[in-house]
TORGUVO-667416 format. One record per atom (N, C-alpha, C): residue in one letter; residue number from 1; x, y, z; atom name. Coordinates in steps of 0.001 Angstrom, whole numbers, padded with zeros to 6 digits. Each point is the difference from the previous one (the first is absolute). Example, Ala and Ser with C-alpha at 12.3 -4.5 7.8 and 13.67 -1.06 7.14 Angstrom:
BEGIN
   rest    nr         X         Y         Z   atom
      a     1    013190   -005690    007800      N
      a     1   -000890    001190    000000     CA
      a     1    000900    001200    000000      C
      s     2   -000350    001050   -000720      N
      s     2    000820    001190    000060     CA
      s     2   -000770    001090    000730      C
//
This chain:
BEGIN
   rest    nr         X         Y         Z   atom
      x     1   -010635   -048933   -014894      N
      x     1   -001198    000692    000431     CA
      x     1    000253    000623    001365      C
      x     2   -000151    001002    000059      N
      x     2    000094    001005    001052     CA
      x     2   -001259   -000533    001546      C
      x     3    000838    000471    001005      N
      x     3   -001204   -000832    000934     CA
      x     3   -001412    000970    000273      C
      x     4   -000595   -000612   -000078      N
      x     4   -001439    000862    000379     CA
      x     4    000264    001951    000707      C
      x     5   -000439    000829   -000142      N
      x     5   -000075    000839    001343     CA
      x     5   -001017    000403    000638      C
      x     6   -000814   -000971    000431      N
      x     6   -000831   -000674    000931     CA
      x     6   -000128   -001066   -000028      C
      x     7    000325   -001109    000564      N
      x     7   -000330   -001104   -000687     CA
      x     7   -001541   -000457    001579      C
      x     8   -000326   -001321   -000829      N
      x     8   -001300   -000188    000463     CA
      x     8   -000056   -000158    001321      C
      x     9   -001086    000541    001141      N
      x     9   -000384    000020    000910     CA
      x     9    000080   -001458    001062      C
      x    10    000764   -000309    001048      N
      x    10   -000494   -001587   -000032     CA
      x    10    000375   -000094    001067      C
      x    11   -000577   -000987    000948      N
      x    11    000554    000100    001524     CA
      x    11    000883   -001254    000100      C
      x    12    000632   -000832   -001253      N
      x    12    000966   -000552    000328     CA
      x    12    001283    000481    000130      C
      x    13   -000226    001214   -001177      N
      x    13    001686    000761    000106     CA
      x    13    000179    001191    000982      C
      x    14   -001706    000524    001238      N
      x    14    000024    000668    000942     CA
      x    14    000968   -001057    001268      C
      x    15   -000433   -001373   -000210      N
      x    15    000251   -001086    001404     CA
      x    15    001735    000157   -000352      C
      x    16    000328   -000315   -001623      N
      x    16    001320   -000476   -000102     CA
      x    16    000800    001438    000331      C
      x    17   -000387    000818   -000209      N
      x    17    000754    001598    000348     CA
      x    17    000501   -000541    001676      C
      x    18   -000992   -000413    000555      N
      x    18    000175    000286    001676     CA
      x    18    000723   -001588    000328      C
      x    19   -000330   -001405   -000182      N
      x    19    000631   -000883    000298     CA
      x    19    000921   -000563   -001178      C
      x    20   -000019    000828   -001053      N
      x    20    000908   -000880   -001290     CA
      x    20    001161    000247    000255      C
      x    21    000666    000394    000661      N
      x    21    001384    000982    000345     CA
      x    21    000451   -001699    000204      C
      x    22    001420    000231   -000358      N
      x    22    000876   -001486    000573     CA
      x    22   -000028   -000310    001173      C
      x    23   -000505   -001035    000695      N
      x    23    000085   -000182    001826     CA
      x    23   -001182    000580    000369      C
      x    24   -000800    000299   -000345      N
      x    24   -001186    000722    000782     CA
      x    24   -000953   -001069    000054      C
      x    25   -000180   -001117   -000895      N
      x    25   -001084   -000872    000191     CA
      x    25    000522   -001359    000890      C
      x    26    001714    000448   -000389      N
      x    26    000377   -001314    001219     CA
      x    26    000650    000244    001570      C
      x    27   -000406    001535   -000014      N
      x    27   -000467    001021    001692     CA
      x    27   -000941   -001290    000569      C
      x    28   -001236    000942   -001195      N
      x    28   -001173   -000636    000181     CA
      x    28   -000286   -001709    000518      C
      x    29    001337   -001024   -000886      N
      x    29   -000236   -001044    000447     CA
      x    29    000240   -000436    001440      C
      x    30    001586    000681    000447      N
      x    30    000917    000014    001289     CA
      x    30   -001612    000347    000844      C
      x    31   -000613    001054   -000144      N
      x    31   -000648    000287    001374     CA
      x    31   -001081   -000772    000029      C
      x    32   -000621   -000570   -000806      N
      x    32   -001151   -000719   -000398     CA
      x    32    000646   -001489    000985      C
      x    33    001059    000017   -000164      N
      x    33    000338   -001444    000490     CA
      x    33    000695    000260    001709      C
      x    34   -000563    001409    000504      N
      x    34    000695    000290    000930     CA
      x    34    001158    000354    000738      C
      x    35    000783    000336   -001158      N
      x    35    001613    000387    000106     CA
      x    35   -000219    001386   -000741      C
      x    36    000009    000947    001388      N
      x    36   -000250    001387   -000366     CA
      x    36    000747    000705    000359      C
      x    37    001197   -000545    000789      N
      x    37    001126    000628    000842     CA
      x    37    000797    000337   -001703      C
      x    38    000854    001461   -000112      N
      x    38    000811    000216   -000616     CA
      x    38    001429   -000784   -000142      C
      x    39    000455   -000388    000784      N
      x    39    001152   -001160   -000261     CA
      x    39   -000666   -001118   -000488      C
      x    40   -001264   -000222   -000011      N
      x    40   -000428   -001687   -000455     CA
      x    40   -000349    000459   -001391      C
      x    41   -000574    001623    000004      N
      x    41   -000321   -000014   -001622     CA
      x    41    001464    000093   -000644      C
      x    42    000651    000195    000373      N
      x    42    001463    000142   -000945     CA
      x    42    000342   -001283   -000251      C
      x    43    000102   -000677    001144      N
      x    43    000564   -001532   -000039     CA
      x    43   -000947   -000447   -000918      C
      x    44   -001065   -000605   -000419      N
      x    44   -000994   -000485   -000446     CA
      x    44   -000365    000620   -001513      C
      x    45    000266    001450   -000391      N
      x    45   -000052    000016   -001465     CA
      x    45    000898    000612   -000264      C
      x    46    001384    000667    000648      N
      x    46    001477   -000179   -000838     CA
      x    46   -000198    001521   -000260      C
      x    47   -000925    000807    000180      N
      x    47    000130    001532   -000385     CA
      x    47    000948    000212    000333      C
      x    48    000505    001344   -000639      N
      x    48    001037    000998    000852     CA
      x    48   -000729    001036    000755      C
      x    49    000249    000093    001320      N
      x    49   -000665    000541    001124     CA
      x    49   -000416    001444   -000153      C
      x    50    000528    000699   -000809      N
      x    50   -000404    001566   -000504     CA
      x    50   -001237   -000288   -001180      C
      x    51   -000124   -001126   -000635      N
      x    51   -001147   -000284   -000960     CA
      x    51   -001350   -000392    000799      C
      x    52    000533   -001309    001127      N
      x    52   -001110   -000513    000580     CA
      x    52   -000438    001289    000976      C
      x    53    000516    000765    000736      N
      x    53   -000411    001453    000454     CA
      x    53   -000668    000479   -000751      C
      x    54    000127    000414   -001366      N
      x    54   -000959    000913   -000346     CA
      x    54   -001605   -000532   -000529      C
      x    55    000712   -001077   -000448      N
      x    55   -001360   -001527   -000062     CA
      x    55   -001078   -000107    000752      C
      x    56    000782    000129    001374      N
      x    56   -001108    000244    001213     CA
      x    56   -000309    001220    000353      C
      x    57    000330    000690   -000026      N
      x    57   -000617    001499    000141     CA
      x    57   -000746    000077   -001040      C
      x    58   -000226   -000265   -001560      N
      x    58   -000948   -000190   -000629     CA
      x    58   -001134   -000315    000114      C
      x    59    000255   -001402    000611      N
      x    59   -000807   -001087    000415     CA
      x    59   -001275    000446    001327      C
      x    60    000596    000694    000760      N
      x    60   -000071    000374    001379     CA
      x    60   -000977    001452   -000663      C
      x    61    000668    000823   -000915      N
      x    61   -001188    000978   -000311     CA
      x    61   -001294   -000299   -000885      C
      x    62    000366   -000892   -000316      N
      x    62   -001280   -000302   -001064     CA
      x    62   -000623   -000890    000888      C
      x    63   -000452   -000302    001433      N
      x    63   -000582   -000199    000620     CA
      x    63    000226   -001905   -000044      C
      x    64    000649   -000108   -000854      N
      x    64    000131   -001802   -000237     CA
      x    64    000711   -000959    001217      C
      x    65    000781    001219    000745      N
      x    65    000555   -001008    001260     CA
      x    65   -000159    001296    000771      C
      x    66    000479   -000511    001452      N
      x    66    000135    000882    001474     CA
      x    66    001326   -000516    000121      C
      x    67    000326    001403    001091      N
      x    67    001377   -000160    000309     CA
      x    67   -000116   -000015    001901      C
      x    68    000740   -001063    000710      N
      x    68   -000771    000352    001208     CA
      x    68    001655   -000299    000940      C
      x    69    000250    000766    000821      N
      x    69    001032   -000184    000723     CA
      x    69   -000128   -000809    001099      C
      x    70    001383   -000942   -000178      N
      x    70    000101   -000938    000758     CA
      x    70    001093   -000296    000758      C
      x    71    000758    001531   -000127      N
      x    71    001651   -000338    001126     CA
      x    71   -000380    001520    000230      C
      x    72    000290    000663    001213      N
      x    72    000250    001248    000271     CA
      x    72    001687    000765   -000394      C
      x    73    000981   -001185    000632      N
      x    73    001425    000491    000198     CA
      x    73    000982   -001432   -000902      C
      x    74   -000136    000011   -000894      N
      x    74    000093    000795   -001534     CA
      x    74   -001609    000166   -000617      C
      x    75   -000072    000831   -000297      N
      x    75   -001614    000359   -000968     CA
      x    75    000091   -001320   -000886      C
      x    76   -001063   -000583    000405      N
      x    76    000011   -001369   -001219     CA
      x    76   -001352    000124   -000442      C
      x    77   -000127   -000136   -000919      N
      x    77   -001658   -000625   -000608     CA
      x    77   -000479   -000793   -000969      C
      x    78   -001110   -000908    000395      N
      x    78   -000424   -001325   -000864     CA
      x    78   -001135    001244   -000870      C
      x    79   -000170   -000710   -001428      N
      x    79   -001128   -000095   -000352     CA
      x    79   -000857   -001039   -000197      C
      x    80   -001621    000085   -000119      N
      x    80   -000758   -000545   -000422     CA
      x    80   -001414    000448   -000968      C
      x    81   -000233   -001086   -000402      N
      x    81   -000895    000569   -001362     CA
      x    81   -001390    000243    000821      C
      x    82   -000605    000948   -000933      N
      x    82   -001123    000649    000256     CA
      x    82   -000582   -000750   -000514      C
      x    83   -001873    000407    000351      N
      x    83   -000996   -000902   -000780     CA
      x    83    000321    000358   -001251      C
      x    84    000613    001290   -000837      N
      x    84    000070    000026   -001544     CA
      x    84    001106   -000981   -000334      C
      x    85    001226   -000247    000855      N
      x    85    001022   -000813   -000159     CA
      x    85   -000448   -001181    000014      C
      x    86   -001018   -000813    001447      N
      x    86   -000038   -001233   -000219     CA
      x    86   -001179   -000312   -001523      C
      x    87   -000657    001103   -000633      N
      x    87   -001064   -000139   -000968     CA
      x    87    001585   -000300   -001610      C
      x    88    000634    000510    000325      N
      x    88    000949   -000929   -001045     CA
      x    88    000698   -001263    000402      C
      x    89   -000179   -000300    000687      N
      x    89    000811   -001460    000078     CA
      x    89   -000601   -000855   -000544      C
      x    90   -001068   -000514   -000616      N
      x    90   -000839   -000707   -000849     CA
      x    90    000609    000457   -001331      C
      x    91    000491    001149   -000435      N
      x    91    000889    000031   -001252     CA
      x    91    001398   -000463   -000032      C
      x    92    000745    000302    001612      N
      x    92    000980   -000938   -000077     CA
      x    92    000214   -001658    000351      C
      x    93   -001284   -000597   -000201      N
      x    93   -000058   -001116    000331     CA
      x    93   -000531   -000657   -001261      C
      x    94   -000374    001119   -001211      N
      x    94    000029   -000689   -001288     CA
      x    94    000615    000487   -000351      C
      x    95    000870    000488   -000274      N
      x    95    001695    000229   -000637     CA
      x    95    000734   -001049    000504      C
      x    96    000165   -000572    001156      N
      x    96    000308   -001158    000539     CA
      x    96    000265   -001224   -000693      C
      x    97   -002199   -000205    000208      N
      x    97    000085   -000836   -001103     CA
      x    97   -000035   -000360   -001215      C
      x    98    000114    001145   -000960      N
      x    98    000495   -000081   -001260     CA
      x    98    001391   -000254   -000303      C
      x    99    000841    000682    001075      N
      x    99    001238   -000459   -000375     CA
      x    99    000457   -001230    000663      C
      x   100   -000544   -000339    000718      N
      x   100   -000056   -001517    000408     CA
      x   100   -000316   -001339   -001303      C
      x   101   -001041    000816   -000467      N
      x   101   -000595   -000962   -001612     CA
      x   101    000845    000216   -001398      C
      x   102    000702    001544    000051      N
      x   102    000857    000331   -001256     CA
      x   102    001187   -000082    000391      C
      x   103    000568    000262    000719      N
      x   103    001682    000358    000090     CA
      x   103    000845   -001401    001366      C
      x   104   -001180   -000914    000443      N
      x   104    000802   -001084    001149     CA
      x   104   -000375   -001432   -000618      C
      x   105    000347   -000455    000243      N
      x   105    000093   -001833    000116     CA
      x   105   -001125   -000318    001266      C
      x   106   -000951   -000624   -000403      N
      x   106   -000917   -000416    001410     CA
      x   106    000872   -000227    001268      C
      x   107    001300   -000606    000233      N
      x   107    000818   -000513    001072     CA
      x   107    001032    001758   -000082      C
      x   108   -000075    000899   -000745      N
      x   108    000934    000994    000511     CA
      x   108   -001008    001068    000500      C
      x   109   -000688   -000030    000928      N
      x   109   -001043    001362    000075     CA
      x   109    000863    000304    001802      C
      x   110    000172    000790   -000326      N
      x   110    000672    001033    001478     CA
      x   110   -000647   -000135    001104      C
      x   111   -001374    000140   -000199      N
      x   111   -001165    000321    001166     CA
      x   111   -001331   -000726   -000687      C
      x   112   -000744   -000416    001401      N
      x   112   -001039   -000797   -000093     CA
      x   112   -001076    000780    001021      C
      x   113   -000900    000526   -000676      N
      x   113   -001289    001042    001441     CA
      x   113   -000785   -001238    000070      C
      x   114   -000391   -000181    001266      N
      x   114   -001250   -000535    000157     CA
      x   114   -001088    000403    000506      C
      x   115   -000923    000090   -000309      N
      x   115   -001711   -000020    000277     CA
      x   115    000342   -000441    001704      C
      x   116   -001335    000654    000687      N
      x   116   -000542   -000306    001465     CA
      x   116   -001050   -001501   -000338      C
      x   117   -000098   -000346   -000946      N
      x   117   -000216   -001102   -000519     CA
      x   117    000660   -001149   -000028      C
      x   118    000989    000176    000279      N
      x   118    001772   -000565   -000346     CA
      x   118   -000253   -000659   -001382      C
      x   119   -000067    000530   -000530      N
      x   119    000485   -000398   -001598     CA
      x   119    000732    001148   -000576      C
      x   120    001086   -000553   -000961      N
      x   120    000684    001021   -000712     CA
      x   120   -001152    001325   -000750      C
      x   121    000173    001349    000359      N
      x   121   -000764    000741   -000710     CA
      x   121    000432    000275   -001618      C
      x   122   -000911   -000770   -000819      N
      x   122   -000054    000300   -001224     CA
      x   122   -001091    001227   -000546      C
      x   123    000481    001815    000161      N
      x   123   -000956    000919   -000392     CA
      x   123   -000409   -000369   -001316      C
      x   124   -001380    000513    000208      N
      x   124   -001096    000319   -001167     CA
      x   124   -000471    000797   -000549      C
      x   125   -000484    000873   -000953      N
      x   125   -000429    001456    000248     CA
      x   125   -001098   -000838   -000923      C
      x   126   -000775    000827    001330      N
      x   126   -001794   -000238   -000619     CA
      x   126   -000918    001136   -000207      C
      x   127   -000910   -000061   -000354      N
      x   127   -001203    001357   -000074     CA
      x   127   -000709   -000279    001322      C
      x   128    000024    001016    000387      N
      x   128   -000916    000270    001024     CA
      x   128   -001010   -000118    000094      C
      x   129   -001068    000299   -001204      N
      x   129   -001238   -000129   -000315     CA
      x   129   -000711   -001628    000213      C
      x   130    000986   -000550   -000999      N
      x   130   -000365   -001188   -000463     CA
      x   130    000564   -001193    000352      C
      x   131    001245    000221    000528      N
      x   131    000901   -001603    001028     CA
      x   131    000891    000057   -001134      C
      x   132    000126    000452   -001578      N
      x   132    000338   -001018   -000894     CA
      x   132    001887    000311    000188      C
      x   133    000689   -000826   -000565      N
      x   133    001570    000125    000421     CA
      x   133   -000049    000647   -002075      C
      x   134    001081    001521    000712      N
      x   134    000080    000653   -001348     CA
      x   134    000704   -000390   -001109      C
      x   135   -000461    000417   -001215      N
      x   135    000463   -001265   -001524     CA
      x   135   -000026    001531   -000751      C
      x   136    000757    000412   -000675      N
      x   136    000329    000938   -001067     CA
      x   136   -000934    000048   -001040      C
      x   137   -000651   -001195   -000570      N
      x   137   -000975    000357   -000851     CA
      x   137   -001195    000053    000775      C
      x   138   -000444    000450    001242      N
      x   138   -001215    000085    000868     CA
      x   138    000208    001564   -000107      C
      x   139    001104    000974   -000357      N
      x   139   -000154    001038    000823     CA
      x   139   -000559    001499   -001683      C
      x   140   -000449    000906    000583      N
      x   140   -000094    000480   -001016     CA
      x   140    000548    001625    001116      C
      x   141    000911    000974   -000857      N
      x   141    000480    001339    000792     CA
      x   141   -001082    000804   -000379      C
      x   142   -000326    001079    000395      N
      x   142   -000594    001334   -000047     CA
      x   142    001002    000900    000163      C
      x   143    000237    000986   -000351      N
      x   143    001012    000978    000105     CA
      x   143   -001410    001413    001129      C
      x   144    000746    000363    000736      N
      x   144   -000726    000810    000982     CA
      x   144    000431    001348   -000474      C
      x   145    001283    000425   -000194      N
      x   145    000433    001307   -000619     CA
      x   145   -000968    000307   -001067      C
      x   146    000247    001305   -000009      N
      x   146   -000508    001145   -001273     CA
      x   146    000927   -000493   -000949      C
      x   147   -000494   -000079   -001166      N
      x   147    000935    000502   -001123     CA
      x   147    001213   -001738   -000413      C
      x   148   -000089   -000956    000712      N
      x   148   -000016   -001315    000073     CA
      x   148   -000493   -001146   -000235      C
      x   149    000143   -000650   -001339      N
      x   149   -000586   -001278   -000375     CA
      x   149    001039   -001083    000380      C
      x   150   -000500   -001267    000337      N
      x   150    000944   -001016   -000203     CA
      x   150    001613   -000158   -000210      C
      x   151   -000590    000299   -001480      N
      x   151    001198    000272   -001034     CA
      x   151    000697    001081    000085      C
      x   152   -000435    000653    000753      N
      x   152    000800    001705    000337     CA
      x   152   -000722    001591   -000221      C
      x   153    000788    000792    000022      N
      x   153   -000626    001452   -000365     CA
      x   153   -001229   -000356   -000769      C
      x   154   -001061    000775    000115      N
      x   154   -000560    000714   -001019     CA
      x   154    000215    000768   -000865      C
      x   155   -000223    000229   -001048      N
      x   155    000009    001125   -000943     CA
      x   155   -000312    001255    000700      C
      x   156    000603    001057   -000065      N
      x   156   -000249    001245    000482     CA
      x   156   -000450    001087   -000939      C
//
C-alpha cells in the first residue's frame, strides 16, 4: 500500500518533525540538566559535532532553546531551554520512565530525578479538569481537521 499523499493532520508528527531528529531530544535532556556548553553536549550524547551543530541551530530556531555567549576570545556558547523547551521536559521525564519500567532492571536505571519534595519523581499525566491520572479507556479523540474521522479520510 502506497503511503498516503496527505496523510492525517496531527501535532504529534508536527513536534516529531522538529525534536524527532536523532539527538535532538537528548540536546534537550543535556540542557535541561544544565550542561549546555558544546563540549559537554558532545561528551554526554556521543554526537558527531557537525550533527549536534545543526541540532542546535534547529533547536535554537524553533525557539526551543537560546544561545547565549559565554567566552569572548574563543566565541563559546552555552545553550539553554526556553519556556517552550522547559514545557517538554515533562515528556522527557516520561520517556524516562517508561524505559526505566520496559527496557531496565529496577537496580539498572542510569538516573534517579528527584522532586523538591525529596522523593524520587514518579510522572503522572493527569486531566486538568478533573485531577484524574490518564487511563486509555477514559479517553475518547475528536478529529479537528476537515475531511477527518478517527479512522481516517472521509469519503470525498
Amino acid at each position: 500500500m502506497a503511503a498516503p499523499k496527505d496523510p492525517r493532520p496531527c501535532s504529534i508528527a508536527d513536534t516529531l518533525a522538529l525534536v524527532g531528529e536523532k539527538y535532538s531530544l537528548l540536546v534537550l535532556r543535556e540542557v535541561c540538566l544544565g550542561n549546555g556548553r558544546f563540549d559537554q553536549l558532545v561528551r554526554n550524547i556521543g554526537a558527531p559535532r557537525d550533527v549536534l551543530a545543526t541540532r542546535l541551530r534547529r533547536l535554537v530556531a524553533a525557539g526551543i532553546l537560546t544561545k547565549r555567549l559565554y567566552s569572548e576570545r574563543p566565541q563559546r556558547f552555552e545553550y539553554r531551554p526556553t519556556r517552550a523547551g522547559l514545557e517538554l521536559e515533562p515528556v522527557l521525564l516520561t520517556l524516562m520512565a517508561w524505559g526505566d519500567r520496559h527496557l531496565r532492571q529496577d537496580d539498572d536505571r542510569p538516573m534517579v530525578v528527584e522532586h523538591s519534595c525529596h522523593h524520587e519523581l514518579i510522572p503522572v499525566v493527569t486531566c486538568a479538569a478533573c485531577g484524574e491520572p490518564l487511563s486509555h479507556e477514559d479517553l475518547t479523540a475528536h478529529p479537528q481537521s476537515p475531511g477527518w474521522t478517527v479512522t481516517g479520510p472521509t469519503a470525498a
